[in-house]
TORKOLSE-418150 format. One record per residue: residue in one letter; x, y, z of N, C-alpha, C, O in turn. Coordinates in steps of 0.02 Angstrom, whole numbers, plus 32768, in hexadecimal, padded with zeros to 4 digits. Layout:
AXYZXYZXYZXYZ
...
This chain:
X27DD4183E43927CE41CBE43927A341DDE3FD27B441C3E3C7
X27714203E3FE274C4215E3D927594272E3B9276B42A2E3DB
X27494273E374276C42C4E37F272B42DAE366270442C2E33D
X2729430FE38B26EB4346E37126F84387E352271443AEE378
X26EB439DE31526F243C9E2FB26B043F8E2E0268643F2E2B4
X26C34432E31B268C4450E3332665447BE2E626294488E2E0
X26A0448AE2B1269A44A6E263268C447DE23E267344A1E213
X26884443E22926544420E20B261F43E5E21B260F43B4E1FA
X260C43F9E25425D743C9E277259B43DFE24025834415E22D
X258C437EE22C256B437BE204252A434EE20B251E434EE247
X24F84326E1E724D84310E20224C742DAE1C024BC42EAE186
X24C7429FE1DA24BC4264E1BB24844223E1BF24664216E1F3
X247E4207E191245641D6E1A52466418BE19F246F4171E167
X246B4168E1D72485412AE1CE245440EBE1CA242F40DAE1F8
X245B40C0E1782437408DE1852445405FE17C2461404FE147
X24334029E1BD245B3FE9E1E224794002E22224B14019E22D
X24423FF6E24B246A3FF6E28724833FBDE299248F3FD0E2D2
X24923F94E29824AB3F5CE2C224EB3F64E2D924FB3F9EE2E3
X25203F2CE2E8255A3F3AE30D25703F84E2E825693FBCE301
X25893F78E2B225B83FB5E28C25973FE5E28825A14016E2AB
X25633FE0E2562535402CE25D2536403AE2AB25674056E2C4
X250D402CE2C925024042E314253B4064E33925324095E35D
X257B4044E32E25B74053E34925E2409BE318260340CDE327
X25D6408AE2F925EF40C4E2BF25CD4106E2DA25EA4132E2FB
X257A4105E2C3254B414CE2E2254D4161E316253F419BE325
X25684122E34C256F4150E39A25B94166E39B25CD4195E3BE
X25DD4146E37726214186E372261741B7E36A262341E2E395
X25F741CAE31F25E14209E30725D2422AE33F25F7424EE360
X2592421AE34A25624254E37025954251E3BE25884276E3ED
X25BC4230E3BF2602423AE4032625427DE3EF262642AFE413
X26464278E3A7266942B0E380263042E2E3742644430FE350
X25EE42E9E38525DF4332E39125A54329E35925704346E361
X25B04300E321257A42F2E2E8252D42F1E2FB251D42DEE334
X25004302E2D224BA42E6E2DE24B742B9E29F24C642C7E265
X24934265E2C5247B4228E29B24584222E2A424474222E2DF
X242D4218E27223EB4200E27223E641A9E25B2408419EE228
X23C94172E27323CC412EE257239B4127E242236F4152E248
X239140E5E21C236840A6E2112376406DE1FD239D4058E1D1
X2346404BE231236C400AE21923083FC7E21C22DB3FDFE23E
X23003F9EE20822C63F7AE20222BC3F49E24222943F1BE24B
X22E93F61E26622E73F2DE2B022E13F67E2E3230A3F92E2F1
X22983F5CE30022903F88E33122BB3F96E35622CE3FCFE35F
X22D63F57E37822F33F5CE3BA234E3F96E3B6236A3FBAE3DF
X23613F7DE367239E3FA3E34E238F3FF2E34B23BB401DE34F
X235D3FFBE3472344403CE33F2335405DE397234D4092E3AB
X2316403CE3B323234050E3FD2361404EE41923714074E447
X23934016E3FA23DD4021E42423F14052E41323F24080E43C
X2408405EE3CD242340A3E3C1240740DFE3D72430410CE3E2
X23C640EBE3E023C24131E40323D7413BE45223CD416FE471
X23F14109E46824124104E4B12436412DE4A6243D415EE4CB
X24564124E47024A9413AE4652494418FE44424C841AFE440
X247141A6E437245841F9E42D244341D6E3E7240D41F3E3E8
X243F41B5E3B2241441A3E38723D841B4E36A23B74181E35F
X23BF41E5E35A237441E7E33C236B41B1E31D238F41ADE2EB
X233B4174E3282328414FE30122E04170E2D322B94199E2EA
X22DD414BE2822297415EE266227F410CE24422A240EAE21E
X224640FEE25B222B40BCE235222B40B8E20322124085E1EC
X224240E2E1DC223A40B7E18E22794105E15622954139E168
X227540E7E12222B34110E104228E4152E10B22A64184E127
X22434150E0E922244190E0C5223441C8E0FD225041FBE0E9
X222341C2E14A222A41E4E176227241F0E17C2285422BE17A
X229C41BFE18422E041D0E19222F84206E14E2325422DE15B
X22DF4208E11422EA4226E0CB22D7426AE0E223054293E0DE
X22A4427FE0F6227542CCE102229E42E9E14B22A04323E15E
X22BF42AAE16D22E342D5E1AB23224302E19123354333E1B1
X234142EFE15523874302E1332385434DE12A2351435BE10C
X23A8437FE13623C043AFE11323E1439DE0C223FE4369E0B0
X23D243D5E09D23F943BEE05B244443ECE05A24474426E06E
X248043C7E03F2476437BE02724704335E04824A84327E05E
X24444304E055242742DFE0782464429BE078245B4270E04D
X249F4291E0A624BA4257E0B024B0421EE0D724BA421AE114
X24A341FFE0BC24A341B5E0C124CD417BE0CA24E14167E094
X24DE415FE0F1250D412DE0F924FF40EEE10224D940E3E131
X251240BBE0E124FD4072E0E225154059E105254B4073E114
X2503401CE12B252C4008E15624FC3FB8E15A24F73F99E18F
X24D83F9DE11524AD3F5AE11724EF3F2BE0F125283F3FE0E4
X24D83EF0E0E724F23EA5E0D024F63ED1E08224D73EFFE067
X253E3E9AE06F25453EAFE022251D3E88DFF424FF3E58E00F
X25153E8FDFBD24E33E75DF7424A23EAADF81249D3EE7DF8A
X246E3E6BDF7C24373E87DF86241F3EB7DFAB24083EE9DF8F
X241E3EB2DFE9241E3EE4E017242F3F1DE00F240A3F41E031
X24533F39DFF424813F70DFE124583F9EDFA024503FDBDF9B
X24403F62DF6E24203F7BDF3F23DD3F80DF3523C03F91DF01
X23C03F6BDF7B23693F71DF8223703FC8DFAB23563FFFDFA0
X23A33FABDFDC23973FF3E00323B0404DDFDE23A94083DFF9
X23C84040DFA223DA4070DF6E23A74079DF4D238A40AFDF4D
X2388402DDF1B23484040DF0E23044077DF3A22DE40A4DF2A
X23144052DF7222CC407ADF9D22EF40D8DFB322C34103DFB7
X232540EADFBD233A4119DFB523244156DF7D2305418BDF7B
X2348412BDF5123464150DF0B231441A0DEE7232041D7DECE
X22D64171DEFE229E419ADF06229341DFDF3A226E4210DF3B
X22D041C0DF6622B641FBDFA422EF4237DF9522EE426EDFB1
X230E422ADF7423594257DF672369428FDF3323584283DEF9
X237F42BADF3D238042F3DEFF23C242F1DEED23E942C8DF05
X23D94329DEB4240A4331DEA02454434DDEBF24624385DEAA
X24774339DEDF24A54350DF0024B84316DF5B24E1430EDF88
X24794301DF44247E42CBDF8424AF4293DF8A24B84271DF58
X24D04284DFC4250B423EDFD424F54208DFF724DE4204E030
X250641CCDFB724EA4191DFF225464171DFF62572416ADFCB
X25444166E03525A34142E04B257F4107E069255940FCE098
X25A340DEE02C258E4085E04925EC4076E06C2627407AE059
X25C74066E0A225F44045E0D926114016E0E62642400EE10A
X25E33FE0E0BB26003F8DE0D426203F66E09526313F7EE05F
X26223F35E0A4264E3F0BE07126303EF9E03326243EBDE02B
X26253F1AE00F26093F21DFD1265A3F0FDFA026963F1BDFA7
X262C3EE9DF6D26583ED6DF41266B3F19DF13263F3F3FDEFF
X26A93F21DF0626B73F65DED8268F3F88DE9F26773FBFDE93
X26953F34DE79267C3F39DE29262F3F55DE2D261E3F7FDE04
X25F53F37DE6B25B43F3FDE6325C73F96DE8825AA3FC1DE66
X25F13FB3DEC525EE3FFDDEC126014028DE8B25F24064DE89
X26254009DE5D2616402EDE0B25E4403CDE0425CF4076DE01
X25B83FF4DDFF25904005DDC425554017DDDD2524401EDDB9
X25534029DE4B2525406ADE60252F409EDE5224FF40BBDE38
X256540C2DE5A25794102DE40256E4112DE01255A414ADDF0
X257940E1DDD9257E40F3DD8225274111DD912516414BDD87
X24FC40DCDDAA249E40DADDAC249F4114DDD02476413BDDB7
X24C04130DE0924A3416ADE3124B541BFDDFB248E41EBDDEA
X24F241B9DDEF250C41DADDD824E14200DDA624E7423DDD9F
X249F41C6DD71249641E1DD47244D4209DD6724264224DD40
X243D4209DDBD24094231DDDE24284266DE01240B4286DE2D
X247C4275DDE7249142A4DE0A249D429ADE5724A842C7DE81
X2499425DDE6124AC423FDE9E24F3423DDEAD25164229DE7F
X2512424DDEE325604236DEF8255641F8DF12252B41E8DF3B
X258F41CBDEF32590418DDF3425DD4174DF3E2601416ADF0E
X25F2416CDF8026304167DFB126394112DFC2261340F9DFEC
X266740EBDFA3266440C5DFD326A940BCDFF826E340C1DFE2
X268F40ADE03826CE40A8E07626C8406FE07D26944051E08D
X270E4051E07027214003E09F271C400AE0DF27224046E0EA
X27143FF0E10D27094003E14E27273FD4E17426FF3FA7E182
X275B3FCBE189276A3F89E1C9277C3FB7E20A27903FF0E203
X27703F95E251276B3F9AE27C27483F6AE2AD275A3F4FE2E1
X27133F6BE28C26EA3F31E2C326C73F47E2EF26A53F7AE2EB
X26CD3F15E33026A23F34E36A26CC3F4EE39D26BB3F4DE3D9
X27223F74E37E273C3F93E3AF272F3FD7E38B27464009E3A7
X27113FDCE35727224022E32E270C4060E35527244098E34F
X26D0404BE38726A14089E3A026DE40A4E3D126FE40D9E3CB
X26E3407BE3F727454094E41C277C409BE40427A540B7E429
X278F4089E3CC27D14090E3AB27D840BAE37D280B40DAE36D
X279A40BBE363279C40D4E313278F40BAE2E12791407EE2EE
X277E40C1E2A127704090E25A27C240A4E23027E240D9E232
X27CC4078E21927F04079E1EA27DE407DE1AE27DD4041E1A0
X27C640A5E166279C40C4E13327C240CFE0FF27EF40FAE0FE
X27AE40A2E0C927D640B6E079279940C4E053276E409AE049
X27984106E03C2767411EE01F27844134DFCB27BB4142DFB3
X273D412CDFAE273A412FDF6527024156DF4826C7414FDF58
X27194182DF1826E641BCDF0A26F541F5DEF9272B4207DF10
X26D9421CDED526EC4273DEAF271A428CDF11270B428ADF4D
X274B429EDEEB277342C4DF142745430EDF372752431CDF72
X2724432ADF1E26F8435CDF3826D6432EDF7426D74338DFB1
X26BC4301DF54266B42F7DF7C269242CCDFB0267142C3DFE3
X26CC42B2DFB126E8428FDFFB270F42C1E034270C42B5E070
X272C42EFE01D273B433CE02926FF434AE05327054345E090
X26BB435FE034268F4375E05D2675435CE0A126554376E0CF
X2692431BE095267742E1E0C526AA42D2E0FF269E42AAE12C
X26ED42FDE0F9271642FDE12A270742F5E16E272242C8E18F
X26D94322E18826D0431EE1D426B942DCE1E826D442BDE216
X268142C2E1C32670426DE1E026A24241E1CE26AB4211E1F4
X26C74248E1992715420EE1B0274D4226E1D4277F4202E1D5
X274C4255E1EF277D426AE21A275A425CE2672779425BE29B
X27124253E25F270F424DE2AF270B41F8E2A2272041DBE2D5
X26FC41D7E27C26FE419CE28627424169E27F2744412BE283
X27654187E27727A8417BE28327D84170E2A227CC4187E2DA
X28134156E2A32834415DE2E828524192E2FE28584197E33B
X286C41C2E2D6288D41F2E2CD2859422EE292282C421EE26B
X28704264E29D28504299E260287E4286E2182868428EE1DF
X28B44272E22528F0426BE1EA2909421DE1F6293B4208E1DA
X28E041F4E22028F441ADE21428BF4181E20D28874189E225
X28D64149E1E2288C4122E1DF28694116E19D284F40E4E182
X28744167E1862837415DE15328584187E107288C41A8E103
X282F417BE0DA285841A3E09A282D418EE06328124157E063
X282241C5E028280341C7DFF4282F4195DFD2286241B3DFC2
X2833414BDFBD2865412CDF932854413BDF4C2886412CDF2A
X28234152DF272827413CDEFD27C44161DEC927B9419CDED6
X279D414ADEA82772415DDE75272D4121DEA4273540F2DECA
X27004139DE9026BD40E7DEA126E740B1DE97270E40B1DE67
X26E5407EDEC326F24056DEC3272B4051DED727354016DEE8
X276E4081DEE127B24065DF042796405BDF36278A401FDF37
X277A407BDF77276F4055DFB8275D4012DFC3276E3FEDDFF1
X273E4009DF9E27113FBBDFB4275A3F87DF9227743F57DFAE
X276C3FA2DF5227AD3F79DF4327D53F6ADF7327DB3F31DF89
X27FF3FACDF8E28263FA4DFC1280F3F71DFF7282D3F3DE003
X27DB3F84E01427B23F68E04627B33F06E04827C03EE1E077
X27A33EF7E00A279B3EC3DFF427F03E95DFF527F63E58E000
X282D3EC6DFE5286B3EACDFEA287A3EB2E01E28A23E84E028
X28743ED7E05828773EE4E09A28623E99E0B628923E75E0C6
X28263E7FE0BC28133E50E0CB282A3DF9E0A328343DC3E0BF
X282B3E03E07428683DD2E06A28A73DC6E09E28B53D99E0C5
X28C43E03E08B28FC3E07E0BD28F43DE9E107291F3DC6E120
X28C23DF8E12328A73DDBE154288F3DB0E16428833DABE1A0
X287D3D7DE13728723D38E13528BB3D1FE13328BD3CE5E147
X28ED3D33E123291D3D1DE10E29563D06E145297E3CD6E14B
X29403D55E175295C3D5DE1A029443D43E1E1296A3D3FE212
X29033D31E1E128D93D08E20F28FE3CBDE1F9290D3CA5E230
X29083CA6E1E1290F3C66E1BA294B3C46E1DA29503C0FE1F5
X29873C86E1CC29C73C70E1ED29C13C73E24029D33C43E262
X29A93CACE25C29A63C8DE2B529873C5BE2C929953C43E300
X29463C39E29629343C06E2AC29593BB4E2A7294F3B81E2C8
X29853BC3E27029A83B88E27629E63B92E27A2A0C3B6CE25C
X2A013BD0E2A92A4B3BC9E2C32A313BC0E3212A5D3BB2E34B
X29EE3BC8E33329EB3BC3E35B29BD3B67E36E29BB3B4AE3A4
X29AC3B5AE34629A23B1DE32729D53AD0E33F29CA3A97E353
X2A0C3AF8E32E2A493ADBE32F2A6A3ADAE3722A833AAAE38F
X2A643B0CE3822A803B1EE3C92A503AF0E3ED2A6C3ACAE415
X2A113AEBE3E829F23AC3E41D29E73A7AE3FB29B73A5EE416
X2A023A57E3CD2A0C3A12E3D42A5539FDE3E52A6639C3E3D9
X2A7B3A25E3FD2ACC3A20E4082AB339F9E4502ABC3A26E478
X2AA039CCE46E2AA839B9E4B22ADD39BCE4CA2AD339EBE4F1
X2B2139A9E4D42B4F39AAE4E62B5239ECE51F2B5C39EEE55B
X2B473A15E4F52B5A3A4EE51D2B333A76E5422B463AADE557
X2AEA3A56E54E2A9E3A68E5652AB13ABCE55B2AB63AE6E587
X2AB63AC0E52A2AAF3B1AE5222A703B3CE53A2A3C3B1BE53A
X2A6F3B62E5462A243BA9E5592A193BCBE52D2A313C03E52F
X29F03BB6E4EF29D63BEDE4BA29D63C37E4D82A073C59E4CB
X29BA3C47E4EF299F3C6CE51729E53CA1E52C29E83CDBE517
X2A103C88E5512A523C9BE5612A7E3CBAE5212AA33CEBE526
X2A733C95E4E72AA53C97E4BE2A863CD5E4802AA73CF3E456
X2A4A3CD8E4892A283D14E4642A283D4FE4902A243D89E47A
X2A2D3D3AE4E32A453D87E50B2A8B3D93E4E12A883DBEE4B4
X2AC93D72E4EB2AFB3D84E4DB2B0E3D9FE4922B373DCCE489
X2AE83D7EE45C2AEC3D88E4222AD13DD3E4182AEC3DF8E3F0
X2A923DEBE4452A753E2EE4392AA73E62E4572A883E92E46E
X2AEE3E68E45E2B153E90E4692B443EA6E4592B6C3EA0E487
X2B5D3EC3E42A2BB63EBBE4082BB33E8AE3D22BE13E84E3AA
X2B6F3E5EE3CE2B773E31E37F2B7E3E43E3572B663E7BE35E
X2B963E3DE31A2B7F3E46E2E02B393E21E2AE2B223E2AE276
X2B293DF0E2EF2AD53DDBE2D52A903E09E2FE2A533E07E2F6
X2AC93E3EE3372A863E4CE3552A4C3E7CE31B2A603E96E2E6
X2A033E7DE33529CF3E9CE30E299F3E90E33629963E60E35B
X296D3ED8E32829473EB4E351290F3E6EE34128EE3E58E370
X29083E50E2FC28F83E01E30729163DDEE34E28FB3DC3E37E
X29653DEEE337297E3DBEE384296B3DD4E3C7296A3DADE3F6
X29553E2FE3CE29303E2DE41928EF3E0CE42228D93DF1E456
X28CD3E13E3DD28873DE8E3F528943D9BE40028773D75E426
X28C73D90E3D828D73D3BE3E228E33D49E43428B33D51E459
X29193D4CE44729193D51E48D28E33D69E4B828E53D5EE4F5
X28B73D86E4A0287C3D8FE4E5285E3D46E4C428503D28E4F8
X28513D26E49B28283CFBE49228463CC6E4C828273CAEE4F7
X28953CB8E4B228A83C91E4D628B73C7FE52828C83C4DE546
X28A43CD1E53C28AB3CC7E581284F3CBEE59C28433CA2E5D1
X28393CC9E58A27E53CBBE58927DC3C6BE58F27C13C48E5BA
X28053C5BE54427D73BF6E549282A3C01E531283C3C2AE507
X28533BD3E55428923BBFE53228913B84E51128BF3B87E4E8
X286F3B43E50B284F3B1FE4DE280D3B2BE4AF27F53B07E483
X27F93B69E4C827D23B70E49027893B49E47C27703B3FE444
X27773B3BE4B227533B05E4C326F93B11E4BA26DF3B39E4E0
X26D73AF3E49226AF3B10E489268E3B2BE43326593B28E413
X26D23B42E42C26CD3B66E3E226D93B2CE3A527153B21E39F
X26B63B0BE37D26B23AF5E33C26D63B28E31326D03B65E308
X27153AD8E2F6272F3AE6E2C9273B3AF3E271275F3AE1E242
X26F13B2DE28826D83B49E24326D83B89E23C26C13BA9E26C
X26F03BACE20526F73BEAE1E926D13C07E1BB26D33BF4E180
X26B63C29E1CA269B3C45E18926B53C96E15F26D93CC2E176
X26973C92E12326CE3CCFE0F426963CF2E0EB26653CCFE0F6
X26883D2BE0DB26573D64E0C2265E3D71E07426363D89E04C
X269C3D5BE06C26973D72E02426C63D87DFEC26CA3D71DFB2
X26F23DC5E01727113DEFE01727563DB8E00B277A3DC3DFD9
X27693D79E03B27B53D6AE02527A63D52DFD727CE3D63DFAC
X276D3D2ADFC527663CFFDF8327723D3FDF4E27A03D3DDF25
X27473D74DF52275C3DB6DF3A27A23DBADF2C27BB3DC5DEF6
X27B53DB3DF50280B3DC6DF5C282F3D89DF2D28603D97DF0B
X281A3D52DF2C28373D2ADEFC28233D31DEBE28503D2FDE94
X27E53D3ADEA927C13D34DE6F28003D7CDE46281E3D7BDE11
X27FD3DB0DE7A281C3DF0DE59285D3DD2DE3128623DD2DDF4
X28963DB3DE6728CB3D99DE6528CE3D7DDE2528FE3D8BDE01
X28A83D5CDE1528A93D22DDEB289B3D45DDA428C13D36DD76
X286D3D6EDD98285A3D91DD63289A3DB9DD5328B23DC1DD1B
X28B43DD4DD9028FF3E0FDD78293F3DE5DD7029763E01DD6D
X29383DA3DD6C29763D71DD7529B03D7DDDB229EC3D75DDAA
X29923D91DDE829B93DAADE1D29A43D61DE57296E3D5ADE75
X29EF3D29DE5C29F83CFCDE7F29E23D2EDEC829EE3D66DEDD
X29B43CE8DEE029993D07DF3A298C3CCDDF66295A3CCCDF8A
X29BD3C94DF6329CC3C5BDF8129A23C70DFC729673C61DFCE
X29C43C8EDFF129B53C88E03829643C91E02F29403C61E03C
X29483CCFE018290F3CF8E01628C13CB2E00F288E3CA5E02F
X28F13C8EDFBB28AA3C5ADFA828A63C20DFE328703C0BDFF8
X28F23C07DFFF29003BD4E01D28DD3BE2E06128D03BAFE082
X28CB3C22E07E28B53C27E0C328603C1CE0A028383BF1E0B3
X28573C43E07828103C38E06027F93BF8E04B27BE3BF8E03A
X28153BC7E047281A3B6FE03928013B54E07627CF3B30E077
X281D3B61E0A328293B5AE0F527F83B72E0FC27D93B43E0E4
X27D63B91E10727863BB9E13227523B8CE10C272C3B72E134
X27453B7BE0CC27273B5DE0A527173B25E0B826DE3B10E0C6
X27813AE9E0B927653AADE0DB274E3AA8E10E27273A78E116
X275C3ADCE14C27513AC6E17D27083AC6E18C26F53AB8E1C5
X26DB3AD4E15C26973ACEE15826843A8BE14F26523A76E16B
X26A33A6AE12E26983A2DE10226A039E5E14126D039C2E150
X266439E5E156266339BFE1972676396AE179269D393FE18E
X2647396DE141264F3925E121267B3913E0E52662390DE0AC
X26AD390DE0EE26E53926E0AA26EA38D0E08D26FB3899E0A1
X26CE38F4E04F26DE38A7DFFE272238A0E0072741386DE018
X273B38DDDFFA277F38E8DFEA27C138C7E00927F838B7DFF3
X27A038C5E04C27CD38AAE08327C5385FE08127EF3836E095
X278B3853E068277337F5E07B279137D0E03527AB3799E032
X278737F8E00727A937F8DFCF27F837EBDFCA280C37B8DFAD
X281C380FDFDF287937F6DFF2288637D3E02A28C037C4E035
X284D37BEE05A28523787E083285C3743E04828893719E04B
X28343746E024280536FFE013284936FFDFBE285C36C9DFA9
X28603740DF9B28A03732DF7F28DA3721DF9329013702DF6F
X28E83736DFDF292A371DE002292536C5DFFD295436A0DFEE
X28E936B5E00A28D73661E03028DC364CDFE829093621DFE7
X28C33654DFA828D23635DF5D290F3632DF50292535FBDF3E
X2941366FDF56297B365DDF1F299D363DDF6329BA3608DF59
X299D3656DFA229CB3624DFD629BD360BE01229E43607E042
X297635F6E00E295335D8E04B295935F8E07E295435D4E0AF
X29643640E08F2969365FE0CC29203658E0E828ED365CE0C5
X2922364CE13429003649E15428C43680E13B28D536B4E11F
X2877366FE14A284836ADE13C2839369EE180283A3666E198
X282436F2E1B0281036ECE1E727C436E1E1E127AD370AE1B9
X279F36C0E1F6274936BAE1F4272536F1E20D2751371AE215
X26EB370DE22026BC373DE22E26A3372EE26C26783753E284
């Protein structure tokens, strides 16, 4: 459900359309909003105006379409990206203007945008954002960080992008609590990805009992105390490919769990599960492992155990 609130329909500009941006702005403009995009890929720029989208080719135009105060919402790759497309902004923006970076930006570098915007009289918002590619139907889930006024003002676009007007989303905190939060959120979620994969792991080398992955994540998604929805997507995955067949057993991380350890580690706060799932995504990259040929070839020295060959 999407909510529209006919008293502060506002009008924004979103840049990055791709999955999230794209999905995010056609909520909006669902909840009643006018968005304006840009994004450097034509074709992203024609999808979104399907969806009621004004697309503009380049920022300067999308900048002169704004009413003041002129908001902005990020929605590109974190590091660089983040800080070219601020740079090219900068210039186009006056005093009282909001840029709300959206994506997984590391905390410490949304400091030290705000500290830089701040001194052009710039506002800047950042929202953790998870949801995914169910958010445009479900809702975003949003931990936002920033002067209590200037996230206040901004109410109506996180209330329609939300799941609820009062669920979902919340000012946690100054620049930079969102992306913090955001960043421990996703830990958590590696963590929690980590354990269904190897309780279900388990369940399917048990032969004995030719179990049904598949079966046992229907049952678990009801009255568990493991259900979530990870375990409904596990279960559609599993009724799709129940071996799974196809998919290489490689993971990749964005960023955000190593974040989550590096934090841990600096505050002396033990996060066993958190680093140990982030270990796991890492090796499972590691197609050619020293490491492994290495305690083969120590087992066979101190007690002649067999080494298997290549």
């Amino acid at each position: 459900m999407v909510h529209s609130n006919n008293i502060g329909i506002m009008k924004v500009a979103m840049i990055g359309l791709g999955r999230m941006g794209a999905n995010m702005a056609e909520r909006l403009v669902r909840g009643g909003h006018t968005v304006i995009g840009y994004d450097p890929n034509e074709n992203a720029r024609k999808s979104a105006e399907q969806t009621g989208v004004s697309s503009f080719p380049s920022l300067q135009s999308l900048a002169s379409a704004l009413p003041s105060p002129k908001i902005f919402w990020i929605m590109v790759p974190s590091g660089k990206p983040v800080d070219d497309t601020i740079a090219a902004l900068t210039p186009l923006m006056s005093k009282g203007d909001i840029i709300i970076d959206g994506g997984n930006s590391f905390y410490k570098d949304t400091i030290r945008r705000a500290d830089a915007m701040k001194k052009n009289g710039i506002a800047y918002v950042d929202s953790g954002t998870s949801g995914g590619i169910w958010g445009l139907a479900e809702g975003y889930s949003m931990m936002i960080g920033g002067d209590e006024t200037v996230v206040e003002s901004l109410r109506p676009i996180f209330e329609t992008l939300a799941p609820a007007k009062d669920k979902g989303w919340g000012r946690v905190g100054p620049c930079g609590a969102g992306h913090f939060v955001k960043m421990v959120h996703n830990g958590i979620e590696y963590g929690l990805m980590q354990a269904y994969a190897e309780g279900f792991s388990i369940i399917k080398h048990k032969k004995d009992f030719d179990l049904d992955t598949h079966q046992v994540a229907e049952i678990w998604r009801y009255g568990s105390v493991v259900r979530s929805w990870l375990l409904d997507l596990a279960a559609d995955a599993l009724e799709k490919n129940p071996n799974l067949d196809g998919i290489a057993p490689i993971v990749a991380d964005t960023g955000e769990g190593r974040w989550t350890v590096f934090e841990a580690i600096d505050n002396d706060v033990p996060a066993p599960v958190i680093t140990l799932s982030l270990m796991e995504r890492i090796r499972s990259r590691e197609v050619e492992s020293f490491g492994d040929k290495l305690l083969s070839a120590m087992r066979n020295e101190f007690g002649g155990h067999a080494i298997t060959k290549e």
